[in-house]
PyMOL Python script that loads the backbone (N, CA, C, O; Angstrom):
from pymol import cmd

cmd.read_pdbstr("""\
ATOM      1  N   UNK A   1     110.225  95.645 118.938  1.00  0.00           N
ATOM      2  CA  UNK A   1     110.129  96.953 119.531  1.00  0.00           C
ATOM      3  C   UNK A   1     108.707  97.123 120.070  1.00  0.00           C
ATOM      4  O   UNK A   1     107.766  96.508 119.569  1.00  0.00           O
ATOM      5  N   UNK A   2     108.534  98.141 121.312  1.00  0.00           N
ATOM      6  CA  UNK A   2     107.440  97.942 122.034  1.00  0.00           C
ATOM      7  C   UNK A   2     106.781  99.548 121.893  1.00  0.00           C
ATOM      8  O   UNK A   2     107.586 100.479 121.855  1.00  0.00           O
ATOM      9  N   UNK A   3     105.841  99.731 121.845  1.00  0.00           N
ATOM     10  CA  UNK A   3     104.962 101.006 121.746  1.00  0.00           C
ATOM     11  C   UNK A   3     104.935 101.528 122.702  1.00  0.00           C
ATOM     12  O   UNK A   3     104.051 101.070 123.426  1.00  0.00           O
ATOM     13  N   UNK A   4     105.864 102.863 123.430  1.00  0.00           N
ATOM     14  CA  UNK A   4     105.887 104.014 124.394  1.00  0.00           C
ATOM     15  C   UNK A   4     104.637 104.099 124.624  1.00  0.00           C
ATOM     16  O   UNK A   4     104.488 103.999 125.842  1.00  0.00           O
ATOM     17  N   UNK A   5     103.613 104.236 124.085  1.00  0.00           N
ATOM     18  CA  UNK A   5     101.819 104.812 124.353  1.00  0.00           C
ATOM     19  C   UNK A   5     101.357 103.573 125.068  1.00  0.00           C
ATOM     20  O   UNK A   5     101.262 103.463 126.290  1.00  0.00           O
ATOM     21  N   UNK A   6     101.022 102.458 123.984  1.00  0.00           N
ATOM     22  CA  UNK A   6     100.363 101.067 125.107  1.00  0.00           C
ATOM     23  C   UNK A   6     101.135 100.319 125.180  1.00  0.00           C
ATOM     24  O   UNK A   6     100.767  99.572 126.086  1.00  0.00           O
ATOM     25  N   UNK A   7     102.306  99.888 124.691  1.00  0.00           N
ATOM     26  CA  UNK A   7     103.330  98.479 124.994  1.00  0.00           C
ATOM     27  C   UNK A   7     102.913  97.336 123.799  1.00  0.00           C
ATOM     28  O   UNK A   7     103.241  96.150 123.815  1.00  0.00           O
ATOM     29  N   UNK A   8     101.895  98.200 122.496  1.00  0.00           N
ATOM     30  CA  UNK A   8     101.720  97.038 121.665  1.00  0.00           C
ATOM     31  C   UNK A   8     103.210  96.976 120.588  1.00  0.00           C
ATOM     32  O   UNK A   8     104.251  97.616 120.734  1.00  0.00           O
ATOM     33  N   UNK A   9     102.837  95.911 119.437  1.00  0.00           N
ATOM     34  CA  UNK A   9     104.065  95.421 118.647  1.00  0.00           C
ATOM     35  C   UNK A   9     104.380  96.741 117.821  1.00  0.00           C
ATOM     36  O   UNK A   9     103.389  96.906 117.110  1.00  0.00           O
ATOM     37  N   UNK A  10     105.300  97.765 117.578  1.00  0.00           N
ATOM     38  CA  UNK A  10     106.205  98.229 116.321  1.00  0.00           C
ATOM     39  C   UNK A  10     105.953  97.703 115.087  1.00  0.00           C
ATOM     40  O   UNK A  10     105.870  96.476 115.146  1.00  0.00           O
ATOM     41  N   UNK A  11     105.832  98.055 114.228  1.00  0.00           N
ATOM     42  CA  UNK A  11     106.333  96.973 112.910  1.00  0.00           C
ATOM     43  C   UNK A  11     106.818  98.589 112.310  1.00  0.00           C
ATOM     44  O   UNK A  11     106.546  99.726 112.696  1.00  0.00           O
ATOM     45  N   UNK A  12     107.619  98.077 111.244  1.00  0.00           N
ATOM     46  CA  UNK A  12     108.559  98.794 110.307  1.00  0.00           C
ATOM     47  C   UNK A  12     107.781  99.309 109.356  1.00  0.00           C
ATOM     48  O   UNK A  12     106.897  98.506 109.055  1.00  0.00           O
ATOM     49  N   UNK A  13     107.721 100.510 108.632  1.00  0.00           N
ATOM     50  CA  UNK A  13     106.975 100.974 107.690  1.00  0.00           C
ATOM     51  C   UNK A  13     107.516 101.739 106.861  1.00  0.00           C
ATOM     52  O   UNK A  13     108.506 102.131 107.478  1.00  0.00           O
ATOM     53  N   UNK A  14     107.533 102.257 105.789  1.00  0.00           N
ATOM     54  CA  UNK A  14     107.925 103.363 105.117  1.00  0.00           C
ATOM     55  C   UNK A  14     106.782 104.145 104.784  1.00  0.00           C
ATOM     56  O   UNK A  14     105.628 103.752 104.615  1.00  0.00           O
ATOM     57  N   UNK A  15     107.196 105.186 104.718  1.00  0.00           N
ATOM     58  CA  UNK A  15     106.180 106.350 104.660  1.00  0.00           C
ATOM     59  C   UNK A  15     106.374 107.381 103.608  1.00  0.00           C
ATOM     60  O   UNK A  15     107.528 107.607 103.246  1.00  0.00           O
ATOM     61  N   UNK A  16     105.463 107.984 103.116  1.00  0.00           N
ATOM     62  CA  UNK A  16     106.189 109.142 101.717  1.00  0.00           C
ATOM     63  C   UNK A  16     105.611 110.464 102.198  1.00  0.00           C
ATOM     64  O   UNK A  16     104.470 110.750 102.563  1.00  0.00           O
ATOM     65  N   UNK A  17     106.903 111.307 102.079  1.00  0.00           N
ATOM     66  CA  UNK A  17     107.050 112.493 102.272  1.00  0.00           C
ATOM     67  C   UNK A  17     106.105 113.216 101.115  1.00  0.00           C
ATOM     68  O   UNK A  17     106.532 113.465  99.987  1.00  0.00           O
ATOM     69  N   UNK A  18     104.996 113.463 101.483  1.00  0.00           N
ATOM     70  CA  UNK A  18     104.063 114.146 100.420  1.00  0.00           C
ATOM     71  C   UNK A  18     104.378 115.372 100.167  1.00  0.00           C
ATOM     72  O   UNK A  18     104.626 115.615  98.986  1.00  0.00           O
ATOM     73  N   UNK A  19     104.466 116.478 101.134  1.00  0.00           N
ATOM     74  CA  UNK A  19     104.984 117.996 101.145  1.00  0.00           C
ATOM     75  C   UNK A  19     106.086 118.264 100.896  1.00  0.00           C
ATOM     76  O   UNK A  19     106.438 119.437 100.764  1.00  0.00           O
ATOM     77  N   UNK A  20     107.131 116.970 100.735  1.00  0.00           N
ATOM     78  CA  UNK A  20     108.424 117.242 100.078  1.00  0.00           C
ATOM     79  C   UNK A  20     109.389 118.156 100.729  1.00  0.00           C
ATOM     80  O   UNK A  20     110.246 118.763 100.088  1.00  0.00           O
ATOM     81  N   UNK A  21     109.214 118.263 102.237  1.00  0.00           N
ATOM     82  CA  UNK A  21     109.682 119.167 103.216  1.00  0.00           C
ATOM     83  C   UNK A  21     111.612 118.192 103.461  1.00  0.00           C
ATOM     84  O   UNK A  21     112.712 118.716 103.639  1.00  0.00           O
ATOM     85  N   UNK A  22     111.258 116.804 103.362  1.00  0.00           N
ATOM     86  CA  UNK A  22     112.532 115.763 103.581  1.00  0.00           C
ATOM     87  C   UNK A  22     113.769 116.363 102.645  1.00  0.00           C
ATOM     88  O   UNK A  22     113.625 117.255 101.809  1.00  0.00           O
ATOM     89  N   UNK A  23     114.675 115.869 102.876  1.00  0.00           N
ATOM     90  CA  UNK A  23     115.927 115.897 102.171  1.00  0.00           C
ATOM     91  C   UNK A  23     115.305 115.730 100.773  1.00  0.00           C
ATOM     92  O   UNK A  23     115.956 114.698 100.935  1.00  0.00           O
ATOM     93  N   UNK A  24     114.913 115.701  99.976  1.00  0.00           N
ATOM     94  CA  UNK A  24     114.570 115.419  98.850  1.00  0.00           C
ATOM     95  C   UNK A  24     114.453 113.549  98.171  1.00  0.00           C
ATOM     96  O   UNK A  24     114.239 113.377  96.971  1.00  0.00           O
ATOM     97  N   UNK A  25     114.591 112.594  98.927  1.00  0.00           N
ATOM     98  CA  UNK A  25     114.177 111.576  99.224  1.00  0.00           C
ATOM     99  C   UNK A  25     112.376 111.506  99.475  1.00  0.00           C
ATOM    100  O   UNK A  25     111.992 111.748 100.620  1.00  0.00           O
ATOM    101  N   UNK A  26     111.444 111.217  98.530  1.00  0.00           N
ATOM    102  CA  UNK A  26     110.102 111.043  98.893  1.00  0.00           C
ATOM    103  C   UNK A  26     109.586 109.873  99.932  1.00  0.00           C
ATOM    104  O   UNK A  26     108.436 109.764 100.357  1.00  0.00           O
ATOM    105  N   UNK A  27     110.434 109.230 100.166  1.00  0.00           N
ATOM    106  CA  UNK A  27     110.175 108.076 101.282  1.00  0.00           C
ATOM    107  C   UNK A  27     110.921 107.959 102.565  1.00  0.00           C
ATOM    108  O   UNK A  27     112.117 108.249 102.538  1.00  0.00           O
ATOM    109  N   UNK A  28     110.385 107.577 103.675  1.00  0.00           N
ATOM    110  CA  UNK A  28     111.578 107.704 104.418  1.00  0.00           C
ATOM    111  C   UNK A  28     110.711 106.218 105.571  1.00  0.00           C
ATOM    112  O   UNK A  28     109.539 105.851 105.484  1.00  0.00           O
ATOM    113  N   UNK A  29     111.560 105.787 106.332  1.00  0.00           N
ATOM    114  CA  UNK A  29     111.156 104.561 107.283  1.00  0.00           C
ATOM    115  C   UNK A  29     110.669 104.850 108.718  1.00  0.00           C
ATOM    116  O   UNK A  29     110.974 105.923 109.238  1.00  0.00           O
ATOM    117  N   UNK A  30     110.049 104.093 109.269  1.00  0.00           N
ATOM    118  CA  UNK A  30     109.660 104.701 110.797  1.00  0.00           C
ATOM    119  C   UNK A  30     108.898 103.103 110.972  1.00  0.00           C
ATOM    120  O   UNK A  30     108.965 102.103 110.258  1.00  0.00           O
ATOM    121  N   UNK A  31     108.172 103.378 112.241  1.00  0.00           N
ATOM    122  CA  UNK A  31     107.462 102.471 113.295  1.00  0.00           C
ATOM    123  C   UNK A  31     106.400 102.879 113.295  1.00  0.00           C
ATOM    124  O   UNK A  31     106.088 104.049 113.516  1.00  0.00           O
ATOM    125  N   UNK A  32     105.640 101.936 113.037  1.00  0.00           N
ATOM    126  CA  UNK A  32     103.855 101.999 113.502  1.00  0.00           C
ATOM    127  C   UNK A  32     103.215 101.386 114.267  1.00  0.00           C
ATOM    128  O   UNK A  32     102.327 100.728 113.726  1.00  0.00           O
ATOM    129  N   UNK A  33     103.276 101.302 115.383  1.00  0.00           N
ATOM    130  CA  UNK A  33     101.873 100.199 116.473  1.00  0.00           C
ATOM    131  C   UNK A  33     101.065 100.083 115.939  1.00  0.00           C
ATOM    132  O   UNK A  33     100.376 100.974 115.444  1.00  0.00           O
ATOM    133  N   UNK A  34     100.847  98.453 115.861  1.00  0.00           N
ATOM    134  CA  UNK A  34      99.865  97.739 114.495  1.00  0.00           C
ATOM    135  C   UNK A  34      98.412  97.751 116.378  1.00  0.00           C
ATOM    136  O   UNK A  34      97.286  97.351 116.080  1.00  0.00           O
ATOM    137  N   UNK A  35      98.578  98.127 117.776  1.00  0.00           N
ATOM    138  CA  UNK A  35      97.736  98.092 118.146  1.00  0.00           C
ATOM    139  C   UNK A  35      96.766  99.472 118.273  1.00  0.00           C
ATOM    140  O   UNK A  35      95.537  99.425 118.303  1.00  0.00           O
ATOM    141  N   UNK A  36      97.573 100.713 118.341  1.00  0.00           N
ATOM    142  CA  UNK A  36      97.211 102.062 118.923  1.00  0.00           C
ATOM    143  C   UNK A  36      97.196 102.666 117.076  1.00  0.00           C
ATOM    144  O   UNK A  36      96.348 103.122 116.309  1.00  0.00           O
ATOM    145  N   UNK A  37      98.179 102.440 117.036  1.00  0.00           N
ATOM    146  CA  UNK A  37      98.729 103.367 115.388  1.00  0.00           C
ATOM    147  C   UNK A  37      99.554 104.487 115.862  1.00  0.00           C
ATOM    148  O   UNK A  37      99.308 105.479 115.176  1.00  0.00           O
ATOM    149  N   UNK A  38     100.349 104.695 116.677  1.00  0.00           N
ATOM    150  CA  UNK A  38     101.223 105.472 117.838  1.00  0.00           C
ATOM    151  C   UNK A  38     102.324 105.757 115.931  1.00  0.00           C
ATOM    152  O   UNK A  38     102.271 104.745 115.232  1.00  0.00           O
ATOM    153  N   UNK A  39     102.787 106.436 115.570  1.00  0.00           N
ATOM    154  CA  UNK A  39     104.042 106.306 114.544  1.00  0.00           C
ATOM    155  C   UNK A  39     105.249 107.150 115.359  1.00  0.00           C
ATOM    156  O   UNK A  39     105.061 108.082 116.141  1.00  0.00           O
ATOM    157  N   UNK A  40     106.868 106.420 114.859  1.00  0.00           N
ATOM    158  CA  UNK A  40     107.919 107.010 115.368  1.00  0.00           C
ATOM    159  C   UNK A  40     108.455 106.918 113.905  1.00  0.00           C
ATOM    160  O   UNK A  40     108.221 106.020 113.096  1.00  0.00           O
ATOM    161  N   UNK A  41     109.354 108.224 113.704  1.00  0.00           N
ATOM    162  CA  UNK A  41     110.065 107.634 112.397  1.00  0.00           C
ATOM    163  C   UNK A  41     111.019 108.479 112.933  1.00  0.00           C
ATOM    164  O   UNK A  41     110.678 109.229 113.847  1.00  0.00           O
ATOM    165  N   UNK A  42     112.355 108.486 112.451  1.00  0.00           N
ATOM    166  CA  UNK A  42     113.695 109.172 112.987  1.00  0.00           C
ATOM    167  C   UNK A  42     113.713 110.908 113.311  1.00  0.00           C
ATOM    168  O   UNK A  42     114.642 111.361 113.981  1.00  0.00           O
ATOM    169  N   UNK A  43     112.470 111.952 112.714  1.00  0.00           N
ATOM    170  CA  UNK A  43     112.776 113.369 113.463  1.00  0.00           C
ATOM    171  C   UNK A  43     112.030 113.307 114.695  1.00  0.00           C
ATOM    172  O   UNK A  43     112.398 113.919 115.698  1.00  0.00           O
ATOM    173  N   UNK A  44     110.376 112.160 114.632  1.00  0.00           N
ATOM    174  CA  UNK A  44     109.783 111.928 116.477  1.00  0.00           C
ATOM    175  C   UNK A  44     111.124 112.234 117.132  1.00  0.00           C
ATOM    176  O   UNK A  44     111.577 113.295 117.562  1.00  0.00           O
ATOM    177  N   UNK A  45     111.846 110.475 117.064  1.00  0.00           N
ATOM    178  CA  UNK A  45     112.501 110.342 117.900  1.00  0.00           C
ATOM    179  C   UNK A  45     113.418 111.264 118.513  1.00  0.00           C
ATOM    180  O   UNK A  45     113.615 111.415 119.719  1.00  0.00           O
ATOM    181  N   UNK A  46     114.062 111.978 117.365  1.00  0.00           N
ATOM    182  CA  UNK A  46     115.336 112.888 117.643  1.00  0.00           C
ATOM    183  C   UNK A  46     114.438 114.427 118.511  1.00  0.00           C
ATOM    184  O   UNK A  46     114.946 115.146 119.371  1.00  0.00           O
ATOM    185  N   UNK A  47     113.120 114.540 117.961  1.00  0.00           N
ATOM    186  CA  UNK A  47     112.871 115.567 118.864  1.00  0.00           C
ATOM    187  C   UNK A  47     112.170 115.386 120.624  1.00  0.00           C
ATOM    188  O   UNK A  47     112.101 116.129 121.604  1.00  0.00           O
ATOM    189  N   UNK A  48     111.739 113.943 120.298  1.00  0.00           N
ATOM    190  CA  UNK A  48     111.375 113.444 121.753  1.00  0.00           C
ATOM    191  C   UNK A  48     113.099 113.464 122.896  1.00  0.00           C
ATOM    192  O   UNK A  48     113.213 113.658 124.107  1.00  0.00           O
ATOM    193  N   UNK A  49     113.961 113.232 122.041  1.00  0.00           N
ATOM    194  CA  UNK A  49     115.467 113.011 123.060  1.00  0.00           C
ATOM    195  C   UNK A  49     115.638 114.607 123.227  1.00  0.00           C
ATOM    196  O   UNK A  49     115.894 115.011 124.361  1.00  0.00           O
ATOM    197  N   UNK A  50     115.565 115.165 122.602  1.00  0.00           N
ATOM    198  CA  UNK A  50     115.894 116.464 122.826  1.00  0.00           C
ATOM    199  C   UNK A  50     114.782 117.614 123.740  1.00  0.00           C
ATOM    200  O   UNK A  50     115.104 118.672 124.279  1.00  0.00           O
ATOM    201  N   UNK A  51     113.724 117.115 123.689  1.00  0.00           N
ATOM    202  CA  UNK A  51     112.466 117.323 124.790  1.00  0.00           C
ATOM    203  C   UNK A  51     113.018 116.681 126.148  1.00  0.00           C
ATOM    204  O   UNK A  51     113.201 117.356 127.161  1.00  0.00           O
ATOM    205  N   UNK A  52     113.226 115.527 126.079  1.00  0.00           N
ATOM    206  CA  UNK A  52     113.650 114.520 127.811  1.00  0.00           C
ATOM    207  C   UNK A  52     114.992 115.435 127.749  1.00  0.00           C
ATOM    208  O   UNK A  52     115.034 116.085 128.794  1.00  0.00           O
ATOM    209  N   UNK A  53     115.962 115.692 127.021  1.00  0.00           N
ATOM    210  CA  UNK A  53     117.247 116.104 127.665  1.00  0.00           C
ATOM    211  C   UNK A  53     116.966 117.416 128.092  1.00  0.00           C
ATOM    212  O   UNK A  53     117.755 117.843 128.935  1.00  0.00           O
ATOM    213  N   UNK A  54     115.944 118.273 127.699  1.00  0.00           N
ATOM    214  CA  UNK A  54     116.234 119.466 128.256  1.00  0.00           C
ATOM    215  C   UNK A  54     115.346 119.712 129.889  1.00  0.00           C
ATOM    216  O   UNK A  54     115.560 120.357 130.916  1.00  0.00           O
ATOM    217  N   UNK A  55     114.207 118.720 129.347  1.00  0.00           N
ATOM    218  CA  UNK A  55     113.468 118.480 130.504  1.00  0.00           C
ATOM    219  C   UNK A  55     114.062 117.921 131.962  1.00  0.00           C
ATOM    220  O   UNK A  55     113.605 118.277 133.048  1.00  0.00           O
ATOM    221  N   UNK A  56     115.193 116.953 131.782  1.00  0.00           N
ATOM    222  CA  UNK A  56     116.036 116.559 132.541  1.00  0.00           C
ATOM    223  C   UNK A  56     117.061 117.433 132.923  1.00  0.00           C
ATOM    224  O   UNK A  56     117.929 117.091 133.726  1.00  0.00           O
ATOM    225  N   UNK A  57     117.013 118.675 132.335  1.00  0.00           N
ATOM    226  CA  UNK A  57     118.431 119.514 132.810  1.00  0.00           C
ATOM    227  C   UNK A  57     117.631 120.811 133.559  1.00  0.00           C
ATOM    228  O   UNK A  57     118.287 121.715 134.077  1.00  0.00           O
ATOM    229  N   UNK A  58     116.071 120.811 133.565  1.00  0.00           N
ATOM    230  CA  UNK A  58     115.514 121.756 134.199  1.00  0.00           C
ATOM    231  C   UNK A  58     114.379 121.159 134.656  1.00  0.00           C
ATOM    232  O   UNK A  58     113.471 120.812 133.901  1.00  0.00           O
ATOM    233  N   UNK A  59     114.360 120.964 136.251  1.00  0.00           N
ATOM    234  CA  UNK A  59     113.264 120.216 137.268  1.00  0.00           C
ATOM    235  C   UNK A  59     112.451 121.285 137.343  1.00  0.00           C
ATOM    236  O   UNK A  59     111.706 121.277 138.323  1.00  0.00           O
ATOM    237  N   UNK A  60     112.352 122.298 136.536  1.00  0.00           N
ATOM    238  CA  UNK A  60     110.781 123.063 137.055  1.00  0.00           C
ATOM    239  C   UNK A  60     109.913 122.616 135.871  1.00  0.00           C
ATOM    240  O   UNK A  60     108.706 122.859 135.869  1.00  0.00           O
ATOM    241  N   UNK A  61     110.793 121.664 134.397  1.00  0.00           N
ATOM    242  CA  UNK A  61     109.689 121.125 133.781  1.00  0.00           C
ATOM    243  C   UNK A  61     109.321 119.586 133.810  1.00  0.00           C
ATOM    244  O   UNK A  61     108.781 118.838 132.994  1.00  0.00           O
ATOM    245  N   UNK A  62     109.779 119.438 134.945  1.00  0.00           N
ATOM    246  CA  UNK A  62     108.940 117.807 135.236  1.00  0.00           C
ATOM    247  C   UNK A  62     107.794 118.293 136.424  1.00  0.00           C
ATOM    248  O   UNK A  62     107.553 119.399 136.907  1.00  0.00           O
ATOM    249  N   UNK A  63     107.320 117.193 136.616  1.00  0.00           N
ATOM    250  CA  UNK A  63     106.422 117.024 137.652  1.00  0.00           C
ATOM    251  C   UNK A  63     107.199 116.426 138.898  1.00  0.00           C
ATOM    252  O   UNK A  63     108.111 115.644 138.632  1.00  0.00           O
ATOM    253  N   UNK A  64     106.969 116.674 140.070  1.00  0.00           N
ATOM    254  CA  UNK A  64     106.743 116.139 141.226  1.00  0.00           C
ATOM    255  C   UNK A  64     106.103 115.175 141.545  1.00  0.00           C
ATOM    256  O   UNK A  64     106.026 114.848 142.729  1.00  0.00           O
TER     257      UNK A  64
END
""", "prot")
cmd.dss("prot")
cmd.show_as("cartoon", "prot")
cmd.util.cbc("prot")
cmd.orient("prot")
């Protein structure tokens, strides 16, 4: 997997939910660019798709 920010390597990580805000699971998995330190773990992602889909359904919030 390739890093959205610079195009460096992903690697797999787990991470612990310190504030205990998660499902009640203290750990949970994601992506770290071992070049930038960029992290994705599964709510990024789900709120980045849901940012592009709405952005894509209304052209006054993209750019030209």
């Amino acid at each position: 997997m390739r890093c959205a920010r610079c195009g460096g390597l992903m690697v797999r990580e787990k991470f612990e939910d310190l504030g205990g805000l998660a499902s009640g699971d203290h750990e949970y998995a994601g992506w770290r660019c071992i070049n930038c330190g960029a992290i994705v773990d599964p709510l990024i992602a789900a709120h980045r798709r849901l940012t592009s889909q709405a952005a894509a359904s209304n052209p006054a919030l993209t750019t030209a």
